[in-house]
C-alpha positions, -999 to +999 in steps of 0.1 A: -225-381-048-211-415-040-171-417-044-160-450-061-122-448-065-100-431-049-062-421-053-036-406-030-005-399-039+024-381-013-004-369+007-007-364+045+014-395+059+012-414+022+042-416+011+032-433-022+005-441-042-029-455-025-057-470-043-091-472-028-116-488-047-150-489-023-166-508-051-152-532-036-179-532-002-207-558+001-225-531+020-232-491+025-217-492+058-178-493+063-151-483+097-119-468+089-099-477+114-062-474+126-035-462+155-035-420+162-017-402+136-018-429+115-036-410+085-075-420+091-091-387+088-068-381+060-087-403+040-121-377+046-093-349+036-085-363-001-116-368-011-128-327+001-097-317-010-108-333-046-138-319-046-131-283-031-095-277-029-097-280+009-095-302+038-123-316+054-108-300+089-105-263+098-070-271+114-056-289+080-047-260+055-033-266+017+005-259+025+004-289+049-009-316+024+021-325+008+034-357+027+068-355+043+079-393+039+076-385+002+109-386-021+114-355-039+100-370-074+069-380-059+043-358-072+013-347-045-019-358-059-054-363-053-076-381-079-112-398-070-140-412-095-176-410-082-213-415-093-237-390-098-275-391-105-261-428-123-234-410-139-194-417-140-170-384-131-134-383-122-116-355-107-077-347-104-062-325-086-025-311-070-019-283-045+012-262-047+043-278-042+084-277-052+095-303-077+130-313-085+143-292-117+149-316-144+187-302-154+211-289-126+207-289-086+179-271-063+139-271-066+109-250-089+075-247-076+047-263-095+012-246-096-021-259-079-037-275-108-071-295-113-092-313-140-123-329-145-132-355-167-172-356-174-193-388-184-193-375-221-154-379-224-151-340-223-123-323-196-128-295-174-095-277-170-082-246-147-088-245-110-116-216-114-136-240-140-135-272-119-148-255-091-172-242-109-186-271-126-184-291-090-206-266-078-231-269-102-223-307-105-231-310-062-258-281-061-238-273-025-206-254-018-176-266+005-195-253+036-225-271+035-203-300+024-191-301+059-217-297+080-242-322+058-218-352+041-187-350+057-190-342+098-150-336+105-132-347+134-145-322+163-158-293+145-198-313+134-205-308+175-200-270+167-236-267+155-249-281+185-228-262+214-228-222+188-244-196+204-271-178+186-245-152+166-228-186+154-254-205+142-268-179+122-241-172+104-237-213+096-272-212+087-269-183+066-239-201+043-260-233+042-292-216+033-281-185+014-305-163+036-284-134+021-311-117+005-335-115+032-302-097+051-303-070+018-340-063+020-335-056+060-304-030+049-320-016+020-348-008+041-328+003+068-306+027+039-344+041+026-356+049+065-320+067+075-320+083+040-361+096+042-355+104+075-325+127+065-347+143+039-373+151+060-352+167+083-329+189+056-364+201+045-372+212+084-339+226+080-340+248+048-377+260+064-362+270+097-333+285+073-357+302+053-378+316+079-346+334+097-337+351+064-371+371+056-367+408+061-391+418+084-386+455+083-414+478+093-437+447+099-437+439+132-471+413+134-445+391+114-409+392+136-441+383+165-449+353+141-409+343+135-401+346+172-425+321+187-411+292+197-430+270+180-434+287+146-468+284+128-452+282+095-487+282+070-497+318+088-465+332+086-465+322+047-498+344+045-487+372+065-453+371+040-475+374+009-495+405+028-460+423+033-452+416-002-481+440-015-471+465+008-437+470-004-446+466-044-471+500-037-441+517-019-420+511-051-436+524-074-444+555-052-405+559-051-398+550-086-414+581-097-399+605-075-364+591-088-373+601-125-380+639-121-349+642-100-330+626-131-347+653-158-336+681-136-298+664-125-300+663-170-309+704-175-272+709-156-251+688-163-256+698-199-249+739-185-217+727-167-206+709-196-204+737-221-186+763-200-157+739-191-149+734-226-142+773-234-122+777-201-104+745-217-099+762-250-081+796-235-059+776-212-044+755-249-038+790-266-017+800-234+000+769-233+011+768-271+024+800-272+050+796-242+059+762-264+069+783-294+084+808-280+108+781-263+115+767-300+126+800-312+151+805-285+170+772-300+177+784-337+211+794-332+219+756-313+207+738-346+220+759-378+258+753-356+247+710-358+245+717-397+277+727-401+295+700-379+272+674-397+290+684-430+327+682-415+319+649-401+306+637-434+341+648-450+365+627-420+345+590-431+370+589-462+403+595-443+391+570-412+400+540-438+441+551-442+439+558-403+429+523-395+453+508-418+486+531-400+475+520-364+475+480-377+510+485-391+522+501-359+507+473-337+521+447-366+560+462-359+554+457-316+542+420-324+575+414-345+598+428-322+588+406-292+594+374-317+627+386-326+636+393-294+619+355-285+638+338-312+674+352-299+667+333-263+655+304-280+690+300-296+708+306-267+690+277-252+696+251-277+736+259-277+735+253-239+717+223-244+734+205-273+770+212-250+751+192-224+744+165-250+780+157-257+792+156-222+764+129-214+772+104-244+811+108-233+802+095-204+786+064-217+813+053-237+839+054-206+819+025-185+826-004-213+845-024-192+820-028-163+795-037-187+822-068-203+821-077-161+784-080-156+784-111-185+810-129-169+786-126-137+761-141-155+776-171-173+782-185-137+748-183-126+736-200-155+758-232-151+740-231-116+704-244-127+702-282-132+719-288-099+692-264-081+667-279-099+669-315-088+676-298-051+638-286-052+627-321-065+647-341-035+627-310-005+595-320-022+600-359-022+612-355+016+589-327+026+556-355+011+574-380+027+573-363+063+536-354+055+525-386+050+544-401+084+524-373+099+490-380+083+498-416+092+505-407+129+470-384+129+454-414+115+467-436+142+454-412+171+423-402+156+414-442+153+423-448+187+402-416+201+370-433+180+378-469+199+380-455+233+347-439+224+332-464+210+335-487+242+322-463+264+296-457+244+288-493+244+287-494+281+259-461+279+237-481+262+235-511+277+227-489+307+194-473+286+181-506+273+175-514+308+158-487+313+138-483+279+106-504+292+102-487+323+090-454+303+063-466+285+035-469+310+047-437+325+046-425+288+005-431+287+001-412+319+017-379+306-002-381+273-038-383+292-027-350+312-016-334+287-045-333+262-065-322+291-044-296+300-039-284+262-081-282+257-083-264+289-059-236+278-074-230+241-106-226+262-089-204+282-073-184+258-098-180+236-119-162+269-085-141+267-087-131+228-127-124+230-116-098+265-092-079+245-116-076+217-134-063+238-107-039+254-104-029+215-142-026+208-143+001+233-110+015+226-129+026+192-160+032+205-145+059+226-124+066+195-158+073+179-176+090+202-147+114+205-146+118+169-183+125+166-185+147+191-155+174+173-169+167+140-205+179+154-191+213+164-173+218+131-204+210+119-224+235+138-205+261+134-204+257+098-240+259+098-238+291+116-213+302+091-239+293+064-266+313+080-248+345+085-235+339+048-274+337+032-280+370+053-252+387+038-266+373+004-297+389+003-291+423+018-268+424-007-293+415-035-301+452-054-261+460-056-258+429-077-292+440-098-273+468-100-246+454-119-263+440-146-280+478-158-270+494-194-275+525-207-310+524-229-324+495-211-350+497-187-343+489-153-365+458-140-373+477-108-382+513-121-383+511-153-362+536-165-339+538-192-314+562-174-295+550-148-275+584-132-269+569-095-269+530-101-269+510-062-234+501-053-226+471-043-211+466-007-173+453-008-181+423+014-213+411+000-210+364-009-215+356-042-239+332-055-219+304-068-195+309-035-231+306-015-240+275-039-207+260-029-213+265+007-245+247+011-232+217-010-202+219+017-230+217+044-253+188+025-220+165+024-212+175+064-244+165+071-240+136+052-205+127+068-224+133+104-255+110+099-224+081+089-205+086+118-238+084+138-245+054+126-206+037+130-212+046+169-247+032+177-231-001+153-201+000+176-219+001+206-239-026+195-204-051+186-199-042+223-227-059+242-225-091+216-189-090+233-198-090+269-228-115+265-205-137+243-177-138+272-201-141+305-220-177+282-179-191+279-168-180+319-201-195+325-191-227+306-158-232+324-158-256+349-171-242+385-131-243+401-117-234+371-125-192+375-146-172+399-169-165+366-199-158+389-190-120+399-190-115+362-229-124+357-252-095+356-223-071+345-243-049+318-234-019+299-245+005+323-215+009+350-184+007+325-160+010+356-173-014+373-174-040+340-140-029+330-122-040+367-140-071+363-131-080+331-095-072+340-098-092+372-109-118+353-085-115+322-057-116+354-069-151+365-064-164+336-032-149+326-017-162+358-040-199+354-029-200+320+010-195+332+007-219+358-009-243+330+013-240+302+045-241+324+031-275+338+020-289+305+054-280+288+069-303+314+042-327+308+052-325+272+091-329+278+088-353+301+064-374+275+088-369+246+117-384+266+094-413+276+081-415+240+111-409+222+123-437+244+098-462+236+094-455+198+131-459+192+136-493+214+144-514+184+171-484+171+186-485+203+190-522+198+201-524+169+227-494+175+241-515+203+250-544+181+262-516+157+285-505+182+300-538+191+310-545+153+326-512+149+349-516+181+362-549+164+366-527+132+390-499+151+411-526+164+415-540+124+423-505+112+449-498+141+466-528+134+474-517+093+482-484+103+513-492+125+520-516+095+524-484+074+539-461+094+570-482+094+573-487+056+572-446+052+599-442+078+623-455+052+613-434+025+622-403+049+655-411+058+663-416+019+653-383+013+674-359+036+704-381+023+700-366-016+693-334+000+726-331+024+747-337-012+735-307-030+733-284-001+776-290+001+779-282-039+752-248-041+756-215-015+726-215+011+710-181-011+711-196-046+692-228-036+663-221-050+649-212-087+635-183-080+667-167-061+683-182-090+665-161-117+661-130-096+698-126-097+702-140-130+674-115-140+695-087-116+725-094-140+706-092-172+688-057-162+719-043-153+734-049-188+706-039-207+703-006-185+737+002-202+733-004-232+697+021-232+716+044-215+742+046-247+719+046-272+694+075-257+727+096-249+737+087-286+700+104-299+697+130-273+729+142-287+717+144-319+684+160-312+698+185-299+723+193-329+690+196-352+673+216-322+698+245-327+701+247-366+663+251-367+662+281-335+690+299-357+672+297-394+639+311-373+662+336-358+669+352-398+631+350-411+621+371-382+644+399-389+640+404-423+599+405-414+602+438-388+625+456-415+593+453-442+562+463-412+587+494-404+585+506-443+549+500-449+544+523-414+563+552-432+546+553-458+507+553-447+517+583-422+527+603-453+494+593-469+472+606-439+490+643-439+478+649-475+439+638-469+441+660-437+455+689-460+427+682-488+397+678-464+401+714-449+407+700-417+433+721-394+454+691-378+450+653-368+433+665-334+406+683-352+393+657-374+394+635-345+371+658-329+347+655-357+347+619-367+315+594-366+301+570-373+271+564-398+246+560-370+258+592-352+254+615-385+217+595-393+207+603-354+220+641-358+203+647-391+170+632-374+172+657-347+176+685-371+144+675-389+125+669-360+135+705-347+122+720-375+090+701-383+079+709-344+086+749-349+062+750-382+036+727-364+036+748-331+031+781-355+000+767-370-022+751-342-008+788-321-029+810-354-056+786-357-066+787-318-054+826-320-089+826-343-109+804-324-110+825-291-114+858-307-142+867-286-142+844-260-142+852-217-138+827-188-164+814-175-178+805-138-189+766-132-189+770-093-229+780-091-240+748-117-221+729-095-236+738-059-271+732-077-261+696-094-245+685-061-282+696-042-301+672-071-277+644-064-277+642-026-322+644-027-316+616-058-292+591-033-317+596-005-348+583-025-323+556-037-314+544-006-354+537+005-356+522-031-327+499-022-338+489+013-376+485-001-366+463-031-342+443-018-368+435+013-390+429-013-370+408-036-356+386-006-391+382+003-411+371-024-382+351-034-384+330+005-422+330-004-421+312-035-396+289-020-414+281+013-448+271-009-429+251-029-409+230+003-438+225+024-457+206-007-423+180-006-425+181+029-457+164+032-448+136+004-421+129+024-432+126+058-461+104+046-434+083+028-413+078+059-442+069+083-443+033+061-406+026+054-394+034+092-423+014+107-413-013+080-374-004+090-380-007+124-397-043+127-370-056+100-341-050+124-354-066+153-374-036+172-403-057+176-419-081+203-402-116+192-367-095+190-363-114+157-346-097+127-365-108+089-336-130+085-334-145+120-369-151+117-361-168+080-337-184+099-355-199+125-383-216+105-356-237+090-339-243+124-374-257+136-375-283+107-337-289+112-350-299+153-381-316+141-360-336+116-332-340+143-360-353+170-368-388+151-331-400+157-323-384+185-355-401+209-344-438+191-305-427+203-319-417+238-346-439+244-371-411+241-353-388+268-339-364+253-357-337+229-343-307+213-360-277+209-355-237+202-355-216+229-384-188+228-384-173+263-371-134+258-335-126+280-330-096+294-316-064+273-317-059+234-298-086+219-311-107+188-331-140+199-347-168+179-318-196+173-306-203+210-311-240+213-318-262+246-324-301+260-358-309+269-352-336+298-384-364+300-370-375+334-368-343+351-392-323+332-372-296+324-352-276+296-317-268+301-287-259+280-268-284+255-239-273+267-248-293+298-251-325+284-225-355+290-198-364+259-219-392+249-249-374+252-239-346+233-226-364+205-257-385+201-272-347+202-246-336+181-251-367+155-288-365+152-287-325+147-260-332+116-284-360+102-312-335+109-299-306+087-288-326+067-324-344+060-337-301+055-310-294+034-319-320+006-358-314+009-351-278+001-328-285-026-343-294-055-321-322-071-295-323-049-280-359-047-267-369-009-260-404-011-226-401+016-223-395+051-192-394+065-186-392+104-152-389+123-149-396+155-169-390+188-180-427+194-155-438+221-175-416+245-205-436+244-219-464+266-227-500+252-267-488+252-261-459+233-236-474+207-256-499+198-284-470+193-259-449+170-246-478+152-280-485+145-290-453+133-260-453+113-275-489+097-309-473+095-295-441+068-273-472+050-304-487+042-319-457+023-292-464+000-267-440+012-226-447+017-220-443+055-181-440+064-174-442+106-137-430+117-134-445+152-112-463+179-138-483+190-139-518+192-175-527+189-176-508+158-156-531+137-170-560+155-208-551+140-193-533+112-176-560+087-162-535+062-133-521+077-103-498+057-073-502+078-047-481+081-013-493+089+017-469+102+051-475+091+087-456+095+083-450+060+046-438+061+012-450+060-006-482+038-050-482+035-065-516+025-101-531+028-111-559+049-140-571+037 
């Protein structure tokens, strides 16, 4: 990839538009160069932000692109054109950022968007699709990006100076070593899971072993007791028990039949002499029944005759119902007469009221005639108050103005005194402005060093209370494992007890399944008399199934949690070595980081009171740092602020003098119109003074005006309502009392007609009384019902007399029965059946105990043949994959995981590669190379790297080597991975190599050997961009992209 255009628009410090077209170079090699801050390395940031949708930089993220000397309309943009394998591409693309709505005030967010335009004219839309198609475009994602094409500003060292955990993990991005990861955890998943297996198996043997029934065998509870259990003689000793048991069986089986003929014989015996003592008890029974029904005769013939009387009184309750309404009817009608004779007393009273009222209305006529006079006056009254409240107004603006005048006045005057000594301020800090500026490149100096110290320092901090938090939830862990694995013990126990229950239980729940006719599968038999009963506590099979699946996913659970532990404890010794290799980094007066060394895992006290010695020192270093450096930092702001702003202050200062001149101006026309308005005042209260002589002091306004204009008006109008409601009351009242007395008449004449109608039904009654044969209203109310009373009396008639004939039937038919029958004694059969029955449960109890030993064993037999054939599969199988588990993770001599040792074949051509710059750089003193020596303890080797020295003859640590030294290191290692990278790509096409800063802390030998190796990779053809200060660099390099800084933002040109 070679870029060949680029475009930034509102980016970083661009304010506008910037076109850079490195077409334009006459060679592969170009500077970019420019003050701090000034937007260099924003220039590496477009053209990753293109490609990726990042910046080049870890410290640069997307909601920081937009440029903030941008105006509003300015759209944030990043567009670049490049050349690939000889072919054209051109890629847009705009983060998320607020644009100004087209119609009304405020701001909408715009979407991240991106395109790309491909050499056949076709576009690429959608973030997801561009990246994508760059990816496939590239053949490398945004991480090798960075550490082979574009080395940003202070993170391309970080290959060099990561410790082993850090490398591999850039390694593993760059060289997708993923898979090689998988095959180590997949092996590690089969071992754990094999391993589990085998031991479930153990397990269900051991489980298996504890449940056989060893009964009157005691050469096998010897075997079962031993404490190392020979499991294949116990399995033949099992079977031999088995035989024993199936003989004693069938010896018992037969014994059970004869007993069940015999218990037959009796039963039969018993059977027939309880039902004739059954028979003569019924006839004894039946005949006190019917002698009870005859005793009742004389109760139900005296219900006939009342049933036909009360037959007779459902006629005459019609003309009854009908007098009682009428009577009812005549109260109702009384009370309304007696209603409507108050009601016309109340309307008189009323309508006398009525005519009282309206006299009095007519009298006040004259007072009315007053109140219009009144109001004529007040009326005449309203042009001169009118022009009164015009003539305030006028003077009331007048005064106002004076005022606003004489505010004016003061306010300008306040703002001139000001102004001069504010003028006199600054003359005072332009004398003073130069002196800061030297002080001003002091401060900065101190306080970078102080700011890379504390990041160092805190970052010790942060990995400390990891660590604090690692082992918080180790212990957390360990804690938590070791309740689980009680619960998980005893829940095994609970299991074992359960199984025990199970099978003693086994020939109750055979039991269960016999029918009548079948065969038993035990004896036999097809009669069943005394079946095994099953014991009330005795576990069910599925509630046993669902027991052991409860204990498979506990065991399960436990071997996890295992595992979580032995991780965390792992996390926690990649802690502690991780923070001893920073303390020893620090400078040598910077900590006391020696008592740390040698701290392992062993004494936990003793670690944990360093470490928080430690963590101490540089809380209270870190305090003492930051409280100096923030002073640094004030101080260098004022200083800065100072300096940056000289030609402000200037400027200001000659502002300052114009405006004084401009107060005095203003000042002078105010006076001017102060007087002029003075007049217009005095004008005023003269026009005022005339009308206040003519109107009284409470009339002078409109609005008292109307209000007692309005007063007036009410007044009358009140009146004249009054009147006229006194004028309809009266007459409402009139029609009130004509109405009560009309009602008064109808109600009368109503009661006369219910008082006849009355009469007349009570004669009516008397003569169906007389015709019904019934002796006086009393009596027939004694015998009236209603049609459900007679139904329900002539029901219990019938039923009387359908019970007396059946009683006399079944009485003569058991009467004939019996003739000659006796009772009969059923004590003796018993005593004998009850003698069969208890010798019958005895031989059924051996059977029980034999056959479910029996069943329980043959059944563990079977099952313990059949385990110890998977057993052997298994442990075969797990012999291979945990010796093959084992070397994969690291548990070998090297200490090297299968990735790691991936891993470190590419990091010795990465060296190799790295070596052929870095002895031209050096002059053949320096050599890297991978450390292979084994450290103490378990942790993971193979990608520590160190310095071989030619001088001294020794390796030591990169971390030792000087800033120019290391970035030559540093330099050479990039170029070197980036060299592997591309062989091992197929296809891949690096034609760029971008490189920010480092150079300034080279000597003039080893810049010229950098800036040579730089010309050396230019000549294979690819584009080599150098961000740097340095001054020699542009003087060897002739292509240099300058970048000017200006107040309103940054401008990139080529000088070629």
């Amino acid at each position: 990839m070679r870029p060949l255009k680029l475009t930034i628009s509102a980016f970083g410090p661009y304010a506008g538009e910037q076109h850079i077209d490195f077409t334009r170079l006459n060679e592969q090699i170009f500077v970019i160069s420019g003050p701090t801050g000034a937007g260099k390395t924003t220039i590496f940031d477009a053209i990753s932000f293109a490609l990726f949708g990042e910046a080049s930089g870890s410290s640069r993220d997307r909601d920081s692109l937009r440029s903030d000397f941008a105006l509003p309309e300015t759209e944030t943009y990043i567009e670049l054109e490049f050349e690939l394998r000889g072919k054209n591409y051109k890629i847009r693309r705009s983060p998320q950022q607020e644009q100004k709505k087209l119609r009304g005030e405020g701001y909408t967010v715009r979407n991240a968007d991106a395109e790309l335009l491909l050499p056949e004219g076709s576009l690429v839309t959608k973030i997801v699709n561009v990246d994508e198609k760059i990816n496939e475009l590239l053949g490398i994602n945004k991480a090798q990006f960075k550490q082979i094409v574009m080395l940003p500003q202070g993170e391309f060292r970080k290959l060099l100076e990561a410790d082993s955990s850090e490398r591999e993990l850039i390694f593993r991005k760059i060289f997708g070593t993923e898979g090689f990861a998988e095959i180590q955890r997949r092996l590690d998943d089969e071992s754990r899971e094999l391993y589990k297996s085998v031991h479930d198996i153990k397990t269900r043997i051991d489980t298996h072993i504890k449940h056989v029934d060893t009964g009157e065998y005691p050469g096998l509870e010897e075997l079962r007791a031993a404490k190392n259990i020979n499991v294949v003689l116990f399995i033949e000793k099992l079977g031999e028990t088995a035989g024993h048991d199936r003989t004693a069986l069938d010896t018992l089986n037969s014994r059970l039949q004869l007993l069940a003929k015999k218990q037959g014989s009796v039963k039969e015996e018993m059977a027939k002499a309880a039902e004739i003592n059954k028979k003569l008890a019924n006839k004894e029974q039946l005949g006190a029944e019917y002698n009870a029904d005859i005793s009742r005769l004389e109760e139900f013939r005296e219900k006939e005759i009342n049933l036909e009387l009360s037959r007779k009184a459902l006629p005459i309750a019609e003309v009854d119902g009908q007098l009682k309404k009428a009577a009812q009817s005549i109260l109702l009608k009384t009370g309304q007469l007696e209603q409507a004779k108050q009601k016309v007393q109340s309307c008189s009273r009323e309508f006398e009221a009525a005519q009282q009222q309206f006299q009095a209305q007519k009298e006040k006529e004259p007072v009315r005639k007053k109140y219009e006079t009144e109001l004529t006056l007040l009326n005449n009254m309203f042009p001169r108050v009118i022009q009164y409240e015009k003539d305030i107004k006028a003077l009331e603006a007048a005064t106002r103005k004076d005022s606003e005048i004489k505010q004016e006045l003061d306010r300008t005057q306040s703002l001139l005194e000001h102004a001069r000594i504010s003028y006199r301020e600054q003359e005072e800090k332009l004398r003073s402005l130069y002196a800061a500026e030297t002080e001003s490149v002091r401060l900065d100096r101190e306080i970078s060093a102080n700011k890379k110290l504390l990041v160092e320092l805190d970052s010790i901090k942060k990995l400390i209370e990891a660590y604090f938090e690692q082992n918080s939830l180790y212990e957390e862990g360990k804690l938590s494992f070791e309740s689980f694995d009680l619960e998980y013990v005893s829940f095994r126990n609970r299991l074992e007890r359960e199984e025990d229950n199970y099978l003693r239980g086994q020939a109750g729940l055979m039991a269960k399944t016999l029918k009548d006719n079948c065969p038993c599968p035990v004896c036999g038999s097809t009669e069943h008399p005394m079946p095994a009963a099953l014991p009330a506590d005795i576990t069910g099979q599925e509630q046993l199934k669902g027991l052991k699946q409860q204990f498979t996913i506990l065991g399960e659970q436990r071997t996890e949690k295992l595992k979580e532990l032995s991780e965390l404890n792992g996390n926690l010794e990649s802690k502690r070595l991780e923070i001893m290799n920073r303390l020893l980094a620090l400078e040598e007066d910077t900590l006391p980081s020696a008592e740390f060394e040698g701290a392992g895992l062993v004494d936990t006290d003793l670690l944990f009171l360093k470490m928080r010695k430690i963590r101490e020192q540089i809380n209270k270093k870190g305090a003492a740092l930051k409280a100096e450096t923030l002073e640094l930092i004030s101080e260098y702001k004022e200083k800065n602020e100072l300096v940056q702003n000289r030609t402000d202050f200037e400027n200001t200062y000659k502002e300052t003098a114009e405006g004084i001149k401009k107060f005095e101006e203003a000042l002078k026309k105010l006076n001017e119109r102060r007087t002029a308005i003075s007049g217009e005042v005095s004008r005023a209260r003269a026009a005022v003074a005339a009308i206040e002589q003519e109107v009284p002091v409470d009339m002078r306004a409109i609005s008292k005006l109307n209000a007692a204009a309005e007063a007036v008006k009410g007044a009358i109008a009140e009146m004249e309502t009054n009147f006229s409601n006194a004028e309809r009351v009266q007459e409402q009242t009139r029609q009130a009392l004509s109405n009560a007395e009309r009602e008064l008449a109808v109600t009368a004449t109503s009661l006369k007609e219910s008082v006849k109608e009355k009469d007349s039904l009570e004669e009516l009654l008397v003569e169906k009384l007389k015709a019904a044969d019934f002796k006086d209203y009393s009596h027939y109310a004694s015998m009236r019902k209603t049609q459900e009373e007679l139904a329900s009396l002539q029901e219990d008639i019938n039923i009387y007399h359908q019970k007396l004939k059946s009683h006399k039937d079944m009485l003569e038919h058991l009467e004939e029965e019996t003739k000659n029958m006796s009772i009969q004694e059923v004590g003796t059969l018993e005593q004998e059946y009850q003698k069969l029955l208890t010798n019958q449960n005895e031989v059924q109890e051996k059977l029980n105990i034999v056959f479910s030993r029996y069943s329980n064993n043959i059944k563990t037999l079977e099952q313990l043949e059949k385990i110890m054939d998977s057993l052997q599969e298994l442990e075969k199988k797990y012999n291979i994959i945990g010796e093959l588990s084992r070397i994969t993770k690291g548990d070998n001599p090297q200490r090297l995981t299968f990735e790691r040792y991936v891993l470190a074949a590419y990091f010795d051509e990465i060296i190799t590669a790295a070596n052929l710059r870095l002895e031209k750089m050096t002059g053949s003193r320096y050599l890297l190379q991978r450390k292979e020596d084994k450290s103490k303890g378990r942790a993971q080797q193979g990608l520590e790297l160190e310095v071989f020295d030619n001088y001294t003859g020794k390796s030591r640590h990169v971390k030792t080597l000087s800033g120019g030294e290391g970035f030559k290191a540093s330099l050479a290692l990039a170029l070197g991975l980036a060299d592997v990278v591309q062989s091992y790509s197929g296809g891949i096409s690096l034609d760029t190599l971008f490189v920010d800063e480092g150079f300034g802390s080279l000597d003039p030998e080893s810049l010229d050997s950098a800036i040579q190796c730089l010309v050396d990779i230019q000549k294979t053809g690819r584009l080599v961009g150098v961000i740097s200060h340095v001054a020699e660099l542009k003087e060897r390099i002739k292509s240099v992209l300058e970048i000017v800084s200006k107040k309103e933002g940054s401008f990139a040109s080529f000088h070629i």
